[in-house]
C-alpha distance (Angstrom), angle and dihedral (degrees) to the residues before:
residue distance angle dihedral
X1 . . .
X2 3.67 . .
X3 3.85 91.3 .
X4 3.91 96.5 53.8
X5 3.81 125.1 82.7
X6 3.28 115.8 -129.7
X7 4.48 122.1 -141.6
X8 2.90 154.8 -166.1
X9 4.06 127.8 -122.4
X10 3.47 87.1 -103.1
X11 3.87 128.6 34.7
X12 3.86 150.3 151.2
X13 3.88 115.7 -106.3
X14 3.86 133.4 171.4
X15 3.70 137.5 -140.1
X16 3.48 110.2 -149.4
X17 4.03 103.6 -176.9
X18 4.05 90.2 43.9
X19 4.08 86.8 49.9
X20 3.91 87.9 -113.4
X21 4.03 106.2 160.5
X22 3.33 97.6 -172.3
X23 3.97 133.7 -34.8
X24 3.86 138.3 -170.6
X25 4.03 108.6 -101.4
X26 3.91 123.1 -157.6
X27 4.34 92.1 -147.6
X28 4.42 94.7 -149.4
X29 3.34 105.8 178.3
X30 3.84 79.5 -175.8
X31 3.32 97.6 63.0
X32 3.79 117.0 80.1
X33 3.78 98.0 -157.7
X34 3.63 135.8 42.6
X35 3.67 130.9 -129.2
X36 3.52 147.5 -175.3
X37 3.76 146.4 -148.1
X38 4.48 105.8 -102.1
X39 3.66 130.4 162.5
X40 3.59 125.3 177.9
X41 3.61 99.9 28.8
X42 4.10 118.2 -176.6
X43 3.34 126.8 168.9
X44 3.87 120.4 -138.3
X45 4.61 140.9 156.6
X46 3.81 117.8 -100.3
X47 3.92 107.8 -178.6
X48 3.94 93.0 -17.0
X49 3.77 92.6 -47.3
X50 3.43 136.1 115.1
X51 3.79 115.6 -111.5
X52 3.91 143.5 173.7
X53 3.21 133.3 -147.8
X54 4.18 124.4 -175.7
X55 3.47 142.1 144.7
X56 3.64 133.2 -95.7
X57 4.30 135.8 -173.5
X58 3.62 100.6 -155.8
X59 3.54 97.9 -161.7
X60 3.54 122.8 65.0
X61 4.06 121.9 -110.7
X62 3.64 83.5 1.0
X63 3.79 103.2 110.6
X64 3.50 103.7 170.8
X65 3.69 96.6 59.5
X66 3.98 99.9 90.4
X67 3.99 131.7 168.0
X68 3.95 124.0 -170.6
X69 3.37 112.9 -135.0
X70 3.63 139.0 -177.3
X71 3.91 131.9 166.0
X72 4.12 132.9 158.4
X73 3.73 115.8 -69.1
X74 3.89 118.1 -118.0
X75 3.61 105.4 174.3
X76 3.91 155.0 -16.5
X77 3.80 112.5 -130.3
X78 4.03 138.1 165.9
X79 3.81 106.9 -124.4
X80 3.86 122.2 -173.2
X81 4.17 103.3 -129.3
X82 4.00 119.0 -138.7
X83 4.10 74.8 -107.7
X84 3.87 90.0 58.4
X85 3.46 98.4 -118.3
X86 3.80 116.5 141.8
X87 3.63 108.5 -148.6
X88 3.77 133.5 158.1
X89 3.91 112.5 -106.7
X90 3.92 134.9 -167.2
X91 3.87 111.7 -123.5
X92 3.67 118.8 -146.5
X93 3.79 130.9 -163.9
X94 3.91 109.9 -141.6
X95 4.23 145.1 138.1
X96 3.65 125.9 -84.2
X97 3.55 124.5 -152.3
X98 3.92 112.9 -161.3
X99 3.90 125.3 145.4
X100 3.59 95.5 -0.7
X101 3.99 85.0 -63.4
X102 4.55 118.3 117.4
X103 3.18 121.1 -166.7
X104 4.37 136.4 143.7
X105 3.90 118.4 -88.4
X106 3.71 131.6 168.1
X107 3.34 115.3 -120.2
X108 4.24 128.7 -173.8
X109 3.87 121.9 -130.6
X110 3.76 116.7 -127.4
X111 4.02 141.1 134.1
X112 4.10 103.6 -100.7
X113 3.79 87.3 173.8
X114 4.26 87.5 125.6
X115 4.08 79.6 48.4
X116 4.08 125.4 96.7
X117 3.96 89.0 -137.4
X118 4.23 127.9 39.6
X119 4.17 82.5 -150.8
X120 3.84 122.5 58.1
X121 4.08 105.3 -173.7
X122 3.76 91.8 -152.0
X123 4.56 118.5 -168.1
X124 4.42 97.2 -95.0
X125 3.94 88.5 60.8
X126 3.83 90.8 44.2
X127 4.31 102.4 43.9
X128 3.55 113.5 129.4
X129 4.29 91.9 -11.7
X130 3.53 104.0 69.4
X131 4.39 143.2 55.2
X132 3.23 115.2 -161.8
X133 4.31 128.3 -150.8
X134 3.62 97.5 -175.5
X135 4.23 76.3 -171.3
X136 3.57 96.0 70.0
X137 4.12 135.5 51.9
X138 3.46 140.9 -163.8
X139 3.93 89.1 19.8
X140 3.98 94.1 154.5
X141 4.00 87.9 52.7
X142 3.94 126.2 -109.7
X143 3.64 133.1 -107.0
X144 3.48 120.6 -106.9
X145 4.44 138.0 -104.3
X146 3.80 84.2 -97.4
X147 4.03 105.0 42.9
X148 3.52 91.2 57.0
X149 3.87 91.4 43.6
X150 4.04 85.8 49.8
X151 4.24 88.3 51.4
X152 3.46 98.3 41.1
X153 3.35 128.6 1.4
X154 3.72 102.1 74.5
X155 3.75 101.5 121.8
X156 4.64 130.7 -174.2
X157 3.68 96.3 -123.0
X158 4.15 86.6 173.0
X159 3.58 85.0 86.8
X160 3.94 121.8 77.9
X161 3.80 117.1 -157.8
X162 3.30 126.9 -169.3
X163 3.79 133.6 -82.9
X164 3.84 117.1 -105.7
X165 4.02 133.7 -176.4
X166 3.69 124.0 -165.4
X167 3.47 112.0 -150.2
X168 3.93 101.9 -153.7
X169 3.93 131.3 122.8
X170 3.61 100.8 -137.0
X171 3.82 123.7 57.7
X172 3.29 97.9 -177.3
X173 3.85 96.9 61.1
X174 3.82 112.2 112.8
X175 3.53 90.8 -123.4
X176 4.29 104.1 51.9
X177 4.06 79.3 46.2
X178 3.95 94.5 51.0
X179 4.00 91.9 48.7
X180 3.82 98.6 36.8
X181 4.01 83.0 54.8
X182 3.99 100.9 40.0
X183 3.94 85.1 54.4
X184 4.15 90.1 51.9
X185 3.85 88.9 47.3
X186 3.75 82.1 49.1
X187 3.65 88.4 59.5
X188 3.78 99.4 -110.7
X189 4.07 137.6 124.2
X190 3.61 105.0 -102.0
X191 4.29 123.3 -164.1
X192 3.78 129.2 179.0
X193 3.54 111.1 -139.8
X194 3.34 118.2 -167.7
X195 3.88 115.6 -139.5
X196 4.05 88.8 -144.4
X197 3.76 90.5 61.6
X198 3.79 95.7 39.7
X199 4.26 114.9 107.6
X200 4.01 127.6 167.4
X201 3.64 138.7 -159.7
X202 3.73 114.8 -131.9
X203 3.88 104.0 -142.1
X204 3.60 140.5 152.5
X205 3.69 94.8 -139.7
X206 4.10 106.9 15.8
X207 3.72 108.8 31.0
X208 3.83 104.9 172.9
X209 3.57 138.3 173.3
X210 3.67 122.1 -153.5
X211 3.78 143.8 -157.4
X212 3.64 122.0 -133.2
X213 3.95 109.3 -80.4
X214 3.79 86.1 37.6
X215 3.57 103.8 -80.1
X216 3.62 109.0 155.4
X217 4.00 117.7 -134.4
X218 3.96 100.4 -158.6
X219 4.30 95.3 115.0
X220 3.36 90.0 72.5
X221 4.26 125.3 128.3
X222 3.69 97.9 -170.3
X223 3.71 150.4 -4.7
X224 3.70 136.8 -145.4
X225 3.67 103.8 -154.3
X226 4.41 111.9 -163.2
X227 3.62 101.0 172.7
X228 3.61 119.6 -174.1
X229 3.76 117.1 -134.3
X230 3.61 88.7 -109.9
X231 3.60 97.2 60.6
X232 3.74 102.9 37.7
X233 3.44 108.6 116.1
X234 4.47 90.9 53.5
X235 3.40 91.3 34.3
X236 4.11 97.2 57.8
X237 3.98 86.6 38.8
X238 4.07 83.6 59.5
X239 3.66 91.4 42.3
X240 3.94 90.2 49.8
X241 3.83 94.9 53.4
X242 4.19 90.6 52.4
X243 3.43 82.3 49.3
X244 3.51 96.2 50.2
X245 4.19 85.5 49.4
X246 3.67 84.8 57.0
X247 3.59 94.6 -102.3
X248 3.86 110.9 158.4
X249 4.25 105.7 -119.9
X250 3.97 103.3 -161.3
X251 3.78 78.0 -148.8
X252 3.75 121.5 28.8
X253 3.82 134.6 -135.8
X254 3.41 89.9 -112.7
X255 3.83 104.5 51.4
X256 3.87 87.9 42.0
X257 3.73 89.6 50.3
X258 3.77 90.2 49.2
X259 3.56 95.9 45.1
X260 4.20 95.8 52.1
X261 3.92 85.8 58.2
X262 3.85 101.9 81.1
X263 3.47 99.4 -168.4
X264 3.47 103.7 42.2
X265 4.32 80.6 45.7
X266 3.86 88.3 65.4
X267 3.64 94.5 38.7
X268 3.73 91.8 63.9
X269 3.37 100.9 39.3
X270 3.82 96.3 49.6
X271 4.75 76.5 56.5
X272 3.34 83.9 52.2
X273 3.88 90.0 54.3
X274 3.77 96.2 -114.2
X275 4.02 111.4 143.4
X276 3.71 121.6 -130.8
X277 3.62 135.4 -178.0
X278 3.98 109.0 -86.0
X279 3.36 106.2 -78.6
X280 3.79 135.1 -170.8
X281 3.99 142.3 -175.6
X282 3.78 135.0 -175.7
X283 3.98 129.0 166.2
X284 3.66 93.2 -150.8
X285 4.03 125.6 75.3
X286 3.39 89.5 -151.5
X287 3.64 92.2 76.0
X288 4.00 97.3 50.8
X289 3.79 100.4 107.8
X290 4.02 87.8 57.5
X291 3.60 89.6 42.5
X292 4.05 89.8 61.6
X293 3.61 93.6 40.0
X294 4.13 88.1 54.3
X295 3.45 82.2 59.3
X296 3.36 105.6 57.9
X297 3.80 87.7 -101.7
X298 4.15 130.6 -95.5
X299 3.03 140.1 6.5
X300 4.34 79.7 58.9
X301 3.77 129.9 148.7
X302 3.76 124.2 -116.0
X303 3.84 111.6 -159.6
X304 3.98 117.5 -179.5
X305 3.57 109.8 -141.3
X306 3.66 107.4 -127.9
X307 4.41 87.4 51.9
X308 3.88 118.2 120.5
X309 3.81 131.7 -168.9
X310 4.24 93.7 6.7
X311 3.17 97.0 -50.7
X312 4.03 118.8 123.1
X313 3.83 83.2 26.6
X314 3.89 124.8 122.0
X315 3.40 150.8 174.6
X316 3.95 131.0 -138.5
X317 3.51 108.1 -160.6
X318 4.31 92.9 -176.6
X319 3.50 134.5 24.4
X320 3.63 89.5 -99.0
X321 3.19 98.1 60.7
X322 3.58 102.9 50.2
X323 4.05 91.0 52.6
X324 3.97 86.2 55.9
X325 3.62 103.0 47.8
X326 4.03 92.5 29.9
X327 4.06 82.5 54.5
X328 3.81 97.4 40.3
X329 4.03 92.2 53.4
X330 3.99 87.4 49.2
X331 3.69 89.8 53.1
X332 3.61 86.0 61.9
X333 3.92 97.9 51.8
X334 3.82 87.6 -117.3
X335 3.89 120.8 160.4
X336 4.43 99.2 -127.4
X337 4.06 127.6 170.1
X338 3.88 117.2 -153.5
X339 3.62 117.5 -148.1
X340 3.74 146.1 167.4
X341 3.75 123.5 -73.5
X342 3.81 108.3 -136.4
X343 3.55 92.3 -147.8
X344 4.24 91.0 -176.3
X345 4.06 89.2 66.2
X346 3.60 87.8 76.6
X347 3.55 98.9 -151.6
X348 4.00 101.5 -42.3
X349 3.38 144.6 93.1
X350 3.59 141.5 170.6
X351 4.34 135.5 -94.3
X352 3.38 113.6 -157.9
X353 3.69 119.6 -169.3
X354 3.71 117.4 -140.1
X355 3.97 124.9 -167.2
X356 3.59 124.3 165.8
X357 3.99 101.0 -15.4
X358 3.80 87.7 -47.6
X359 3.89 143.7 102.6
X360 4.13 105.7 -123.2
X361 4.05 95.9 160.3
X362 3.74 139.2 12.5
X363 4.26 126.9 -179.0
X364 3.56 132.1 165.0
X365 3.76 124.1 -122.9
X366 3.62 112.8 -157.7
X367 3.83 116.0 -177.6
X368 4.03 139.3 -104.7
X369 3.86 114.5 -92.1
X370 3.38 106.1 -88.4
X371 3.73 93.4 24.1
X372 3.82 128.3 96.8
X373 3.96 95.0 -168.4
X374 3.59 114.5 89.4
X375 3.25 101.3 -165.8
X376 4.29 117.8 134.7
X377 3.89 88.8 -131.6
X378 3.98 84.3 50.3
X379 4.18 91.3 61.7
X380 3.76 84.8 -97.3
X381 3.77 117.6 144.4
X382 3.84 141.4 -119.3
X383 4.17 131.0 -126.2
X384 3.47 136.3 149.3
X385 3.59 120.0 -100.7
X386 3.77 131.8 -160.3
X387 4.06 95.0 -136.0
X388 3.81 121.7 -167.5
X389 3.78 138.3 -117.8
X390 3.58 97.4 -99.9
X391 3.94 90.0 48.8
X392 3.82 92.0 44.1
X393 4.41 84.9 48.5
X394 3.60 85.7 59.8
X395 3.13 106.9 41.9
X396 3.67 92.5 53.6
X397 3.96 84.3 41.0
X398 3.78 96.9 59.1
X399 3.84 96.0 46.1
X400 4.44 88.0 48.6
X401 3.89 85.8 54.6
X402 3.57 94.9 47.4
X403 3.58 95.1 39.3
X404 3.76 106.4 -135.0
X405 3.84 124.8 134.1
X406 3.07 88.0 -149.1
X407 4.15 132.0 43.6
X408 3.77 139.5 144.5
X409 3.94 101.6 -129.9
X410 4.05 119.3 -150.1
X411 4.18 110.1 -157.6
X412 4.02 121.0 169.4
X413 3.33 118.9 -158.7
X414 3.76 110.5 -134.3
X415 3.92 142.7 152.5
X416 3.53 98.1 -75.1
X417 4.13 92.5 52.1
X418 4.10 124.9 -90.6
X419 4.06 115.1 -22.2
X420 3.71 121.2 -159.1
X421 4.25 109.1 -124.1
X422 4.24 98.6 -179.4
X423 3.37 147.8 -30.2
X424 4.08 121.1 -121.7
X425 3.26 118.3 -149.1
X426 4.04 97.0 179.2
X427 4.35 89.9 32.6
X428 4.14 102.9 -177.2
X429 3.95 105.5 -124.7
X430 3.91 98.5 -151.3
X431 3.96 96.1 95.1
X432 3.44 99.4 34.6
X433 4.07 96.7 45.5
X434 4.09 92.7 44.3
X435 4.18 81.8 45.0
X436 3.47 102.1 48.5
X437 3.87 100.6 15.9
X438 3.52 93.7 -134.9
X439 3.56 132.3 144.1
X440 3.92 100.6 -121.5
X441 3.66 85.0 156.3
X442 3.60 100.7 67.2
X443 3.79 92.9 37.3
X444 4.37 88.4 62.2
X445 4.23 76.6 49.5
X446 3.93 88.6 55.8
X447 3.76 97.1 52.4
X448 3.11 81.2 48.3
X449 3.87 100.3 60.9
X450 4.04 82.4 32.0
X451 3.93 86.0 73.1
X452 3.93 95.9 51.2
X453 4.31 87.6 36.3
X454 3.81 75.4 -125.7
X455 4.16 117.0 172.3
């Protein structure tokens, strides 16, 4: 008893071979492995072993705070998050410092940015070393304002980066807070703007676009515009007059615009020579048993064209049932495409993350049981997928012909070779970043700085 420390549920640790001063631990008893916060992650040899070396900010919502970090590679495992993601982690052998006490734990690699803590002090690193009073916190003490500004806070303000606005509606969404904090650890001057409190004036010689309270938004280099489907048609006016101010859009009005109209989407990638599933439309309900036949009949899809994330999205599994719900969404005047189900993808399909004309991430989703949509926001899951050249052509294919430089790309694999479902022009980055445990963030930052060749 005498030989264990005893802690809190919450409490300050240190890694002393990573260069770790100190960082906030979640204790979890519950939790059989611990993990902590890593960006960046490569693999590489150091004296015929294999190593890794990533990135971590060990204090949370502080992105400018960074520590390099590299230590010998133990494993490669799938853990099941809190979140219930299963994603493929690195494992890492390396020295914790708690209570005055060091010893070796193994700890997983993964992006806990949507997290409370970077550290989670999970049951194997505490066996036989550690009591735990999940009623108490901070029980080894904490450090103070200015020891964490002396570890981390030292910042180069010599060099000027550039000034970026986010054009989002939610803050708190893991992806707005990943992107405005990739572009501080970038070194530039980050703003949220939300579209609701966004206003122009349309003139020849001072077009302007304000902020609520009047602040006017014309200094900027460069906007990220993610739109929700909701607020397209105001939020690619807004993007339009930065553009028109010769503010750099990472993705344009146009190509946004383009990309929320479903139909016209699949026309111009099928010009582009980019295979879909077989796909067809009518305005009339008079025309629905030819519609299924054109098909290839039930079990078929119907999609409504102005549906996001799965929703508006269903599927006939008999003749029947198509007529009925093809029928009841033309009684309602709404816009729908019918299209083949490829039965053989078994529930999954493939995300392909595009930046800048190239491939930087790729997961699978593969639905719910039960469920035939795989999308995340569905209760689908996440896991890295080794894609292949053909998928990777298309991808990079479909986002060229709809012009973005940045786009979430749905392929399914099916009997006739890889099929391209949709193109994203606001794709979320949770599931693909805690899949792949990339930085996708930092690479829409780069093509950023690509545009102004800035260093």
């Amino acid at each position: 008893m005498l030989d264990k420390v005893i802690v809190g549920s919450e409490e300050w640790c240190s890694f002393p071979t990573l260069g770790i001063p100190t960082i906030k631990a979640r204790v979890d008893s519950g939790a059989k492995t611990s993990a902590i916060h890593a960006l960046n992650i490569v693999t590489f040899e150091k004296d015929s072993e294999n190593w890794v070396k990533f990135d971590i900010n060990p204090i949370q919502n502080n992105a400018k705070a960074i520590i390099h970090c590299e230590a010998p590679l133990v494993d490669k495992r799938v853990v099941k998050s809190s979140s219930g993601f299963r994603e493929q982690r690195y494992v890492i052998k390396t020295k914790l410092e708690i209570g005055g006490k060091t010893w070796e734990i193994e700890v997983t690699l993964t992006n806990r940015d949507s997290m409370g803590f970077r550290m989670l002090l999970g049951r194997e690193a505490m066996s036989g070393r550690v009591l735990v009073d999940p009623e108490q916190r901070y029980l080894l003490g904490q450090p103070t304002t200015e020891k964490l500004k002396e570890y981390y806070y030292a910042t180069n303000e010599s060099k000027k980066g550039l000034k970026i606005g986010l054009l989002a509606s939610n803050p708190e969404l893991y992806s707005n807070k990943r992107i405005l904090e990739a572009g501080e650890l970038r070194g530039h001057e980050m703003h949220f703007l939300n579209l609701k409190y966004c206003y122009m004036k349309l003139d020849a010689d001072t077009p302007e676009i304000h902020y609520r309270g009047g602040k006017v938004l014309n200094d900027f280099d460069a906007v990220i515009p993610r739109i929700r489907p909701s607020m397209t048609y105001y939020g690619c006016a807004l993007t339009r007059q930065f553009e028109a101010l010769k503010v750099f859009a990472l993705n344009n009005a146009s190509a946004i615009t383009q990309s929320r109209d479903k139909l016209f989407s699949l026309q111009l990638l099928l010009n582009n020579g980019v295979d879909i599933p077989t796909t067809g439309f009518a305005n009339s309900p008079l025309d629905t048993d030819d519609l299924i036949k054109m098909v290839g009949g039930s079990p078929l899809i119907v999609k409504l064209l102005e549906g996001t994330q799965g929703k508006g999205v269903v599927l006939a599994e008999t003749k029947k049932a198509a007529e009925s719900v093809i029928n009841a969404f033309k009684s309602l005047n709404a816009n729908i495409l019918v299209q083949e189900f490829i039965k053989e993808a078994n529930g999954k399909d493939l995300r392909l993350f595009v930046v800048d004309g190239k491939v930087v991430a790729a997961m699978q989703r593969e639905a719910a049981p039960g469920e035939f949509r795989a999308n995340i926001h569905m209760g689908g899951t996440a896991s890295v997928v080794k894609i292949t050249a053909e998928e990777k052509k298309i991808a990079i294919k479909a986002a060229k012909a709809m012009n973005l430089k940045v786009a979430g790309v749905d392929i399914i694999r099916s009997s006739k070779g890889p099929l391209l479902l949709e193109v994203n022009s606001s794709p979320g980055l949770e599931g693909i970043e805690g899949a792949t445990q990339k930085d996708i963030a930092g690479e829409m930052i780069k093509a950023i700085e690509k545009n102004f060749k800035w260093k």
